[in-house]
C-alpha positions in Angstrom: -18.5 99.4 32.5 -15.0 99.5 30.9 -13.8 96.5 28.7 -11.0 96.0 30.6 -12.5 96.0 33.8 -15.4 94.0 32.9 -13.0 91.2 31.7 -11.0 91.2 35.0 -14.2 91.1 37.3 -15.6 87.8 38.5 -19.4 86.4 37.9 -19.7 86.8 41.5 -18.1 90.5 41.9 -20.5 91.6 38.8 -23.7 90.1 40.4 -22.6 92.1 43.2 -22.1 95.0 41.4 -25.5 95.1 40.2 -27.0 94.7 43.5 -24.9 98.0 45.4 -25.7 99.7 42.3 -28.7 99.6 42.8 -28.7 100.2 46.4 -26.9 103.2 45.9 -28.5 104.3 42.5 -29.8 107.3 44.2 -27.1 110.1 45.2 -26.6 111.6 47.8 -27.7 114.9 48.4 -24.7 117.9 48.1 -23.6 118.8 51.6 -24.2 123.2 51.8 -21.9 125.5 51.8 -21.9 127.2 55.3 -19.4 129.4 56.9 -17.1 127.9 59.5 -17.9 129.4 62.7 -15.0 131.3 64.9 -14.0 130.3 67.8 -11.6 128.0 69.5 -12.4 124.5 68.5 -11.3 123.2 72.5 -14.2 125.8 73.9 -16.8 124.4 71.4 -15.7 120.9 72.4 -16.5 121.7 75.5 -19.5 123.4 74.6 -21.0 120.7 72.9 -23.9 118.7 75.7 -25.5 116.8 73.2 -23.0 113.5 73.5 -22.4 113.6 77.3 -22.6 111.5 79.6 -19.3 109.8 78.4 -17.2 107.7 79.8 -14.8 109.2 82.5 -11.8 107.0 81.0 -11.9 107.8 77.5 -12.4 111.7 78.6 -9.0 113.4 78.9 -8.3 116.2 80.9 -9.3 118.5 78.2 -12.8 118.1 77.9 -11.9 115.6 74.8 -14.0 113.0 74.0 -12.6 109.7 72.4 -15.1 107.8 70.6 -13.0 106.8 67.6 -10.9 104.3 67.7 -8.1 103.4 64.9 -7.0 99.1 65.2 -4.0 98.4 63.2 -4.5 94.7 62.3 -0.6 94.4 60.4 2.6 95.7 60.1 3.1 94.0 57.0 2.6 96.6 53.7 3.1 95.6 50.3 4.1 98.9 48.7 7.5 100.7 50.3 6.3 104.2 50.1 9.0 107.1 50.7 7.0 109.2 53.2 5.9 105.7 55.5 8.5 103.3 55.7 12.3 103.9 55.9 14.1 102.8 52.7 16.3 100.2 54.7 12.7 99.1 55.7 11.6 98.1 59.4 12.3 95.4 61.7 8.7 93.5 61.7 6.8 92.3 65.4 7.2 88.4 65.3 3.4 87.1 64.6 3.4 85.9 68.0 3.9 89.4 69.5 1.0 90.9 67.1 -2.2 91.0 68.4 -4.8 87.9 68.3 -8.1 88.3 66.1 -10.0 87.5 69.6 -7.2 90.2 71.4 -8.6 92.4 68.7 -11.8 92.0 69.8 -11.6 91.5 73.6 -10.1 95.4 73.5 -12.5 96.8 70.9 -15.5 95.4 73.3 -14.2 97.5 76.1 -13.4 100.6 74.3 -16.7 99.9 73.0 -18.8 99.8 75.9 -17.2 103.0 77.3 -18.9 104.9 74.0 -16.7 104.3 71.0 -19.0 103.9 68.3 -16.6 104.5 65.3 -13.9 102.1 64.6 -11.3 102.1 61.7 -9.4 99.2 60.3 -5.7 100.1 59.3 -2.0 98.7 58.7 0.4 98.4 57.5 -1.7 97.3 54.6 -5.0 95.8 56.5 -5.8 93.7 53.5 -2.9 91.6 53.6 -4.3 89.7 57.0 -6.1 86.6 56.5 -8.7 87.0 59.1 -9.6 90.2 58.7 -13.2 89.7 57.5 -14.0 87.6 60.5 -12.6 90.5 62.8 -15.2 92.9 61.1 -17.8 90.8 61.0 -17.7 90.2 64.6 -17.0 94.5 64.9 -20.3 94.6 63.0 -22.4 92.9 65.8 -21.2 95.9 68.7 -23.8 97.9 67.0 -20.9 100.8 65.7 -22.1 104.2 63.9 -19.2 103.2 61.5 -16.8 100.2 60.7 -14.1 101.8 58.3 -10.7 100.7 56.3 -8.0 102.4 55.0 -5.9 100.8 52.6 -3.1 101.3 49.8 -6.1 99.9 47.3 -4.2 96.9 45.6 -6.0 94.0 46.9 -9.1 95.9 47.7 -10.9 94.9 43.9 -10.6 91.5 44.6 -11.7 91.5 48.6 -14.2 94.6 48.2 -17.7 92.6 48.0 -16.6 90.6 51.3 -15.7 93.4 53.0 -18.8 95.6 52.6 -20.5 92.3 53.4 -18.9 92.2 56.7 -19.7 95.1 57.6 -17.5 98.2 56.2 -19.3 100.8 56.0 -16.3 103.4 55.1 -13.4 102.7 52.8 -10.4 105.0 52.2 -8.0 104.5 49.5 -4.4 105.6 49.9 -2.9 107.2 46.0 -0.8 109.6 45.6 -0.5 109.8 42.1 -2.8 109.6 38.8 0.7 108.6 37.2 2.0 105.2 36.9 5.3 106.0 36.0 5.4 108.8 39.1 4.2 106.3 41.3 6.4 103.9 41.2 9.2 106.3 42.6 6.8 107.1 45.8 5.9 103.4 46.4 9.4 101.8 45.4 7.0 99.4 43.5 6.2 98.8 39.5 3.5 101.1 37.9 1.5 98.1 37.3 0.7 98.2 40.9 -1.2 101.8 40.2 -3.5 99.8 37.6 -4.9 97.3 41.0 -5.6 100.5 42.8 -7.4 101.9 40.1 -9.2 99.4 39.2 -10.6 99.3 42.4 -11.5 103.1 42.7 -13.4 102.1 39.4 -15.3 99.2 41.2 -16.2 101.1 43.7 -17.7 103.6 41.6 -19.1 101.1 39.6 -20.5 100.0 42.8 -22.3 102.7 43.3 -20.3 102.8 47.3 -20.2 106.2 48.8 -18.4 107.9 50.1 -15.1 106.7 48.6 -12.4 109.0 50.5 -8.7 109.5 48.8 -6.4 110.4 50.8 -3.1 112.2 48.6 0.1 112.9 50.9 1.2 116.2 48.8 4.8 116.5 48.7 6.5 119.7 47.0 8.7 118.7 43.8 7.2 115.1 43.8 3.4 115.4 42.8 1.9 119.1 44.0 1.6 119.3 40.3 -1.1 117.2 40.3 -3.4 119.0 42.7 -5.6 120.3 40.2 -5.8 116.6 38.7 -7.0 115.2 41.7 -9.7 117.9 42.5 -10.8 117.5 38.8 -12.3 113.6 39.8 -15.0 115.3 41.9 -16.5 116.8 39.4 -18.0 113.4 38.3 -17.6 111.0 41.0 -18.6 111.6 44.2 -15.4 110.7 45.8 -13.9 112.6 48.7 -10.5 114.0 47.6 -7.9 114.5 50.7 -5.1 116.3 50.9 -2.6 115.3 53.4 0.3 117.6 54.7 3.7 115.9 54.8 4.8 115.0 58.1 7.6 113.7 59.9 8.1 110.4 61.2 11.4 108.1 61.6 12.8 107.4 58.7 11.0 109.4 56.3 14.0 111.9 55.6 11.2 114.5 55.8 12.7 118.0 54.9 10.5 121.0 55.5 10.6 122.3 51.7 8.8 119.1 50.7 5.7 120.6 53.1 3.5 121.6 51.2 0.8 124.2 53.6 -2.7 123.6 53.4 -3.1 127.6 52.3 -0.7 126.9 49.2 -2.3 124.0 47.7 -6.2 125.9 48.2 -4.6 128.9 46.8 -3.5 126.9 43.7 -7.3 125.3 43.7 -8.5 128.5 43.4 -6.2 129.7 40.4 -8.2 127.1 38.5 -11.6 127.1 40.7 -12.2 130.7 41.3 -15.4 129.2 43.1 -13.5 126.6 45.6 -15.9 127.0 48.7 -15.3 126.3 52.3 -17.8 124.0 53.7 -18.9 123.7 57.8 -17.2 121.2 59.5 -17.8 119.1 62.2 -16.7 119.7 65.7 -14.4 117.0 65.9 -13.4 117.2 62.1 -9.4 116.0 60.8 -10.4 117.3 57.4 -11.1 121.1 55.9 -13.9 119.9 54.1 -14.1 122.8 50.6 -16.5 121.8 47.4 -17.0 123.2 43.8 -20.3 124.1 43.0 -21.6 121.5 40.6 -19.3 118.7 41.1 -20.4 115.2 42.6 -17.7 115.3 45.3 -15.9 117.3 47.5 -12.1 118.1 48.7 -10.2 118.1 51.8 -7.4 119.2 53.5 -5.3 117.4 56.5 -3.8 120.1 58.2 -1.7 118.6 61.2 1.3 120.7 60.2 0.4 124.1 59.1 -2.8 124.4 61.1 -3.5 121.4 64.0 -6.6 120.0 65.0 -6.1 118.7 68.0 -8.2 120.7 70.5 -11.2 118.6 68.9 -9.5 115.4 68.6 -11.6 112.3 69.8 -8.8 109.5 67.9 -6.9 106.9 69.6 -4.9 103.7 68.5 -4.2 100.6 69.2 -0.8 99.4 67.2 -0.6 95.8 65.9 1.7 94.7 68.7 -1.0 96.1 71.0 0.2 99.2 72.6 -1.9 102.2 72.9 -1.0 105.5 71.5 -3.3 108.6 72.5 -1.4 110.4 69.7 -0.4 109.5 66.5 2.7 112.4 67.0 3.4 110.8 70.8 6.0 108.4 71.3 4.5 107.4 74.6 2.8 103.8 74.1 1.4 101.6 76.8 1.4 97.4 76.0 -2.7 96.5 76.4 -1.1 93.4 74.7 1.1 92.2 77.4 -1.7 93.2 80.0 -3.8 91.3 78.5 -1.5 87.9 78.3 -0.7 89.1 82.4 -3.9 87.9 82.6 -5.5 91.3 84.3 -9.3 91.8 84.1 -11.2 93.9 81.8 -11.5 96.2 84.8 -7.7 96.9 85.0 -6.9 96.9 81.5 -9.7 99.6 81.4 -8.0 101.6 84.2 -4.9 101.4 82.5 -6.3 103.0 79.1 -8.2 105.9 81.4 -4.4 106.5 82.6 -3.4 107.2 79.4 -5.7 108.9 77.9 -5.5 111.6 81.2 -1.7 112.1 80.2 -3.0 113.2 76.7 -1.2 117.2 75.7 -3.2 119.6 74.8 -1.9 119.2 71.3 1.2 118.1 69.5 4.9 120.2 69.7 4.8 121.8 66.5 6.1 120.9 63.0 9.7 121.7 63.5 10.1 120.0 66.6 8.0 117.0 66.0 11.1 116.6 63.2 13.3 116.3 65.5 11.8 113.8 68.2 11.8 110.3 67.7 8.4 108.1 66.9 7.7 104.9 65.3 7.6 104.8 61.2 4.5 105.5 60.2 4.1 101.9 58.6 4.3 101.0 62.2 1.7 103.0 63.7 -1.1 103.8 60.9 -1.2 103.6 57.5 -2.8 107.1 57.1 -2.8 110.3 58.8 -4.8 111.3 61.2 -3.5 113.4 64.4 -4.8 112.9 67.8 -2.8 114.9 70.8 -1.1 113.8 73.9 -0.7 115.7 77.3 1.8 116.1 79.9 2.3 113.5 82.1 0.4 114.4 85.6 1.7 115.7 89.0 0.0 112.7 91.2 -0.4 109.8 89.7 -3.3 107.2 89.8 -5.8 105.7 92.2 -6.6 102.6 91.3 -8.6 99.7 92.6 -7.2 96.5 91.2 -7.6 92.8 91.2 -5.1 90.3 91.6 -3.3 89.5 88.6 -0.2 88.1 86.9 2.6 90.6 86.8 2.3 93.0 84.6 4.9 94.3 81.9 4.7 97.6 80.0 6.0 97.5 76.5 9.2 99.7 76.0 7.5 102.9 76.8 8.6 104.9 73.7 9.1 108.5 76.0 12.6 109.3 73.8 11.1 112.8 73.4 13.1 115.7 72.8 13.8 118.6 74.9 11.3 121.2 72.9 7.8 121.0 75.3 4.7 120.1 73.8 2.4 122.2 76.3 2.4 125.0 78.3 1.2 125.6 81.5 -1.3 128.3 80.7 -3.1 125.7 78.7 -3.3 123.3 81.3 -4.4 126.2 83.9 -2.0 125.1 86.2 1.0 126.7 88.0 4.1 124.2 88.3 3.7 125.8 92.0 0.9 124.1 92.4 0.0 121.4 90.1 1.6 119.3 92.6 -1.1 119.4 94.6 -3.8 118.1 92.3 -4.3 114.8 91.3 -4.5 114.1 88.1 -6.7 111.3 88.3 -9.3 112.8 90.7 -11.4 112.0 87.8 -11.3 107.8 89.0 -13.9 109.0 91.7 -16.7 109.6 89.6 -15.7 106.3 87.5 -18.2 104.1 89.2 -15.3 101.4 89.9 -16.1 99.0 92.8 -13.9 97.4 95.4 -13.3 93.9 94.3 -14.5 91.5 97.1 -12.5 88.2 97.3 -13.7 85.2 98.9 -12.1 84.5 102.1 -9.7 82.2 100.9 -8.4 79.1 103.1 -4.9 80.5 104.2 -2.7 77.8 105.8 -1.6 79.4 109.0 1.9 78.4 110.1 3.1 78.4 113.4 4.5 76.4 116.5 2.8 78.2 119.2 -1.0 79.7 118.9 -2.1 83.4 119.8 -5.2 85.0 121.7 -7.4 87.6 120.0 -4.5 90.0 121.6 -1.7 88.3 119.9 -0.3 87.6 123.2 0.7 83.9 123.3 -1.5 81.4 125.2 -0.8 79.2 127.8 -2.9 76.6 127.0 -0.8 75.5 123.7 2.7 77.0 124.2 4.8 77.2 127.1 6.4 80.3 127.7 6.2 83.7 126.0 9.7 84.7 124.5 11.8 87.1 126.6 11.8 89.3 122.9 7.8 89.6 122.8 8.4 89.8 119.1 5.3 87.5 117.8 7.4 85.7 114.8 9.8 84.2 117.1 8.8 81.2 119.1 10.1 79.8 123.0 12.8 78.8 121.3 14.2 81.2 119.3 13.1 79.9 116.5 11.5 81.9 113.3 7.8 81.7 113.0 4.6 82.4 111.0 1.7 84.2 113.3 -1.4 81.8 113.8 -4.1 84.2 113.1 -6.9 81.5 112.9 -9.2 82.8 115.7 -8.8 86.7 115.2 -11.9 88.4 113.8 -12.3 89.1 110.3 -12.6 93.0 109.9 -12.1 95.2 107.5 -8.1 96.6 107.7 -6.6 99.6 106.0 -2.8 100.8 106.4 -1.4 104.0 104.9 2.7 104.0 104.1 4.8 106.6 102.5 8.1 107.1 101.1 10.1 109.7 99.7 12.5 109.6 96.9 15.1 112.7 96.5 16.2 113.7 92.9 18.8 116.3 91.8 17.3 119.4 90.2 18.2 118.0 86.5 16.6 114.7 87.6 13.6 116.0 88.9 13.1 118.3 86.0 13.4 115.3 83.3 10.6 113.6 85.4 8.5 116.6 85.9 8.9 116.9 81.7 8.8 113.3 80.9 11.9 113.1 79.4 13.4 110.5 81.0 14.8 107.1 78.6 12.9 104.7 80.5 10.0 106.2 79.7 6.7 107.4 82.3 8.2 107.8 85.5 5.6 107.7 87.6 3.0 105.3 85.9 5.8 102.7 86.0 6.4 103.6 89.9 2.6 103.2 90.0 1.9 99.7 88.4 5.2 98.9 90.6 3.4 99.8 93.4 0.4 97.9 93.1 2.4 94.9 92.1 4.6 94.7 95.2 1.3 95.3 97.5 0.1 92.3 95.9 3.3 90.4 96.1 4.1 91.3 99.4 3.9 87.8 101.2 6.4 86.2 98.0 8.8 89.1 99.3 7.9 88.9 103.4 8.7 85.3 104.3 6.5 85.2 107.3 3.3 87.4 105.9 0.5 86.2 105.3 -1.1 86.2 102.1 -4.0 88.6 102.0 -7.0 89.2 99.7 -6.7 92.8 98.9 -9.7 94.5 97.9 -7.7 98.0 97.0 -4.6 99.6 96.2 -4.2 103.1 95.7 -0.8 104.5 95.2 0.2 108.3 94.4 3.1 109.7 93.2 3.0 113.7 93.7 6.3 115.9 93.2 7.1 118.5 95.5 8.6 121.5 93.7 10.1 122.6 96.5 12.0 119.9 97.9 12.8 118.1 94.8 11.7 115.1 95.5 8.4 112.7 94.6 6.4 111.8 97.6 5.1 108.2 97.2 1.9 107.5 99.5 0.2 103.8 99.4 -3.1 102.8 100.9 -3.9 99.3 101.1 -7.4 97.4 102.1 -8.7 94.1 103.3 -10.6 92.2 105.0 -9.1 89.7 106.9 -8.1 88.3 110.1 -4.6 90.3 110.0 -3.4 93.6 109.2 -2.2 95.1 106.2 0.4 97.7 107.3 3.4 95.7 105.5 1.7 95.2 102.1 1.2 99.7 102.2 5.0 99.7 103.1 6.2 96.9 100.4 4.2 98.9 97.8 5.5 101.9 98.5 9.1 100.3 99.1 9.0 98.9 95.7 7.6 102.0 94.0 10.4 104.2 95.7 12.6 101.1 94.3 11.2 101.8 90.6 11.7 105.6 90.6 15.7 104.7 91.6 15.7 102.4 88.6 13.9 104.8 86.1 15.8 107.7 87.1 19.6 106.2 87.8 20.9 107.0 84.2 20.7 110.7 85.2 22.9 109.8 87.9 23.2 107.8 91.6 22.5 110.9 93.5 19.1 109.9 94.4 18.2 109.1 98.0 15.6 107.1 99.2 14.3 108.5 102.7 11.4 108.7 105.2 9.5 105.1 104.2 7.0 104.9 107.2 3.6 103.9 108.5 1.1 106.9 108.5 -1.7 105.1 109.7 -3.1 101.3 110.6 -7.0 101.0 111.2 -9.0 98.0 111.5 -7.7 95.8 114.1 -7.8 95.5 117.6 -4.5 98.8 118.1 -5.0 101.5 115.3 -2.2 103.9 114.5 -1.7 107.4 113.5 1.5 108.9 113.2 1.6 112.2 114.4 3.1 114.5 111.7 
């Protein structure tokens, strides 16, 4: 042990030390060096039966399955790096607004129990929060293949025994530099910072804790000069040394001569190691994983720029604030923090991350155009790099069964994107002819999601005059029938609420539809999720279900049912230019449950207007009617 580090380190950290080291004393073996088979790596995903069954929501519409999951526990980052955070810095998410240690855990259980077995800590700088051993400790007891951290390295000396004892089981430190003076001008912080993130590369080694990954964003003209450096630490450590390609994100000033490809920086690895070999990765790999004979480590290279990954991509993240990103290029986000504080079940919130995931692309738009959409800073999203993908937004949208629960409000959807597409159709196997027809959520079939059944709750019936089982007014406890025959109007003229007190309970369903008409650059923006506001028709959707809930609040004389299912649908017609909104609502009650089909349909039709009416007021909302009634003592079917 060096003198220096010896007389920084604690009694307690050195006792520890001498315990992993001898944990670890015995290395592991070298990985081989196998060719990397051909093929596409979406088909070989595919391919792949050993890890199925998987859960239908975390399954996109790919084949893609996500069993990773990235938590970003703080915004907060003590090092100002050029490529993360904008130089005028970021606005930071009042504490309030960030994710609870128990919200933290509450989502982590449910992506858990749907087959995510690997989690990663990040930031921001995930060292800086308080709690954060408690939240891996309690990580530790879902029984996870892997509990990991990245982090910038400068408090991770000091807080690296407590973490491993929690339950880390994978640490990756952020350097992109071996110079101090050098990286002071990437972090916008003194080189005596450098010193606290080597030291605690050195403990770790010390440590005897593998394997240590580095992760190096190379930038031309700032440090692919060092390159060579870095790969020379593997020869006797066994570190994993990663390469990262420059990318774009807001605020970075990213210019495309600072990209340095993954092919120049292994061609200038092999000037100096003729021998540089490629080794085989995984299926689901974000790293081209290369060795040199002989040395303890190995080298990587993150290629999201030059060469993407995303046909095997099984990441998703959860932001500090709490939205959900199904790609870390995506600027599509959905709140599962203000869900959560809506007070929806584990059920919904889980039907709302399936949603998501199905609108995944089949991979990212491309380096040039990715520098020209918007996204979050990357200090706000992750603290390293690590591409997932997203996918287009789908023709028909959701079937749900939901529960009762507070309103619910989606975080500014972050949709800004720009108008370069980030799919094609051939990949999705789709026509735009006909992708209308398909729902994109046929998957929530196979999803094993119940009906909720509510207890018949004691509803007070209001009313001045009382009804027979054929809602014809009786003569024993009113006096005359009015002249109207309408049921909410009493003998005297007088507004009133239907006594349904001695109809049978049965189970009800009601079908209503609506139609909303778009102009052709409206309808496109939809169809290409373009629009400010952001998703279209999963806002419409939520809408829906909300004003199906809500309908007696909105309908002064309905009567407040328990409804055991919502399903609402959003398809666009090509041809006509217009989305088609169809509701289907289900009880079981004493009454019918025709008007909360037409409210939720009403209100979704409502929503679209809203989304859309920056493009322009030429939108029309037509045709809202009842398809069908069933249940009661008259059924109806409208004949089409």
């Amino acid at each position: 042990m060096s003198t220096p580090l010896r007389r920084i380190l604690s009694p307690r950290h050195k006792g520890l030390i001498k315990s992993y080291s001898q944990a670890y004393a015995s290395p592991l073996p070298a990985p081989t060096v196998k060719e990397t088979s051909s093929g596409s790596r979406l088909e070989e995903f595919r391919m792949r039966q050993d890890i199925l069954p998987f859960s239908a929501f975390l399954t996109d519409k790919f084949g893609r399955q996500h069993n990773y999951l990235r938590i970003s526990v703080s915004e907060r980052c003590n090092l100002r790096c050029t490529y993360c955070m904008p130089e005028e810095g970021v606005p930071l998410t009042p504490s309030n607004k960030l994710l609870s240690a128990a919200e933290i855990i509450r989502v982590a259980k449910i992506f858990v129990s749907q087959g995510v077995d690997k989690v990663r800590i990040t930031g921001g700088e995930p060292l800086l929060r308080k709690d954060l051993p408690r939240i891996i400790e309690q990580l530790s007891e879902m029984n996870l293949k892997s509990i990991g951290i990245t982090t910038n390295g400068i408090l991770l000396a000091r807080l690296m025994p407590e973490l491993i004892a929690s339950g880390v089981s994978a640490i990756n430190v952020s350097l992109d530099t071996l110079k101090p003076e050098k990286f002071e001008k990437i972090s916008r912080r003194p080189p005596s910072a450098w010193f606290k993130v080597w030291k605690a590369i050195e403990m770790a080694d010390l440590m005897g804790y593998y394997p240590l990954k580095l992760n190096c964003v190379v930038q031309g003209g700032i440090n692919e000069d060092e390159i060579c450096d870095f790969v020379a630490l593997t020869k006797d450590r066994q570190l994993d040394v990663r390469f990262i390609e420059y990318m774009p994100f807001s605020g970075n000033k990213w210019d495309v001569a600072k990209m340095v490809s993954y092919q120049e920086m292994v061609k200038a690895i092999q000037q100096k190691y003729p021998d540089f070999q490629k080794l085989e990765d995984p299926h689901n790999h974000t790293a081209k994983a290369f060795r040199i004979p002989g040395h303890l480590g190995q080298v990587g290279f993150i290629t999201s720029m030059s060469e993407h990954f995303c046909g095997g991509c099984n990441r998703l993240r959860i932001t500090a604030d709490g939205n959900l990103k199904v790609c870390l290029f995506g600027n599509a986000e959905v709140s599962l923090r203000d869900a959560m504080r809506s007070g929806v079940s584990d059920e919904m919130l889980l039907s709302l991350i399936g949603e998501a995931v199905q609108r995944k692309f089949p991979k990212h738009a491309g380096m040039l155009n990715l520098a020209k959409m918007e996204n979050r800073p990357m200090i706000l999203i992750d603290d390293t790099i690590f591409p997932s993908t997203t996918l287009p937004v789908g023709r028909v949208v959701g079937t749900q069964n939901v529960e009762t629960f507070s309103p619910l409000r989606l975080s500014n959807p972050r949709h800004l994107q720009s108008d370069y597409e980030c799919y094609d159709y051939d990949a999705l196997n789709v026509s735009q002819s006909s992708s209308s027809s398909k729902s994109c959520f046929s998957v929530y079939s196979s999803f094993g999601m119940k009906p909720v059944h509510y207890r018949h709750h004691q509803l007070r019936n209001f009313s001045t005059t009382k009804l027979d089982n054929n809602n014809n007014n009786n003569p024993d406890t009113a006096t005359t029938s009015t002249t109207s025959g309408l049921s909410h109007v009493d003998s005297k003229g007088k507004a009133q609420m239907v006594d349904v007190s001695e109809k049978k309970v049965t189970t009800r369903e009601a079908i209503a539809e609506a139609t909303v008409n778009l102009s052709h650059e409206t309808f496109k923006a939809v169809t290409d999720n373009r629009m400010k506001k952001g998703d279209v028709l999963t806002v419409a959707q939520i809408a829906g279900i909300m004003g199906a809930k809500h309908t007696s609040n909105l309908i002064p004389l309905c009567h407040p049912l328990p409804l055991h299912k919502v399903d609402v649908n959003l398809e666009l017609n090509y041809e006509r230019q217009c989305v088609i909104i169809r509701v289907l609502a289900k009880t079981t009650a004493m009454t019918g449950v025709e008007m909360e089909a037409l409210t939720g349909a009403t209100i979704a039709a409502l929503t679209v207007y809203d989304m859309c009416k920056a493009m322009g007021h030429s939108i029309t909302i037509t045709d809202i009617k009842l398809i069908k009634k069933s249940g009661g003592k008259s059924d109806y079917n409208l004949k089409q």
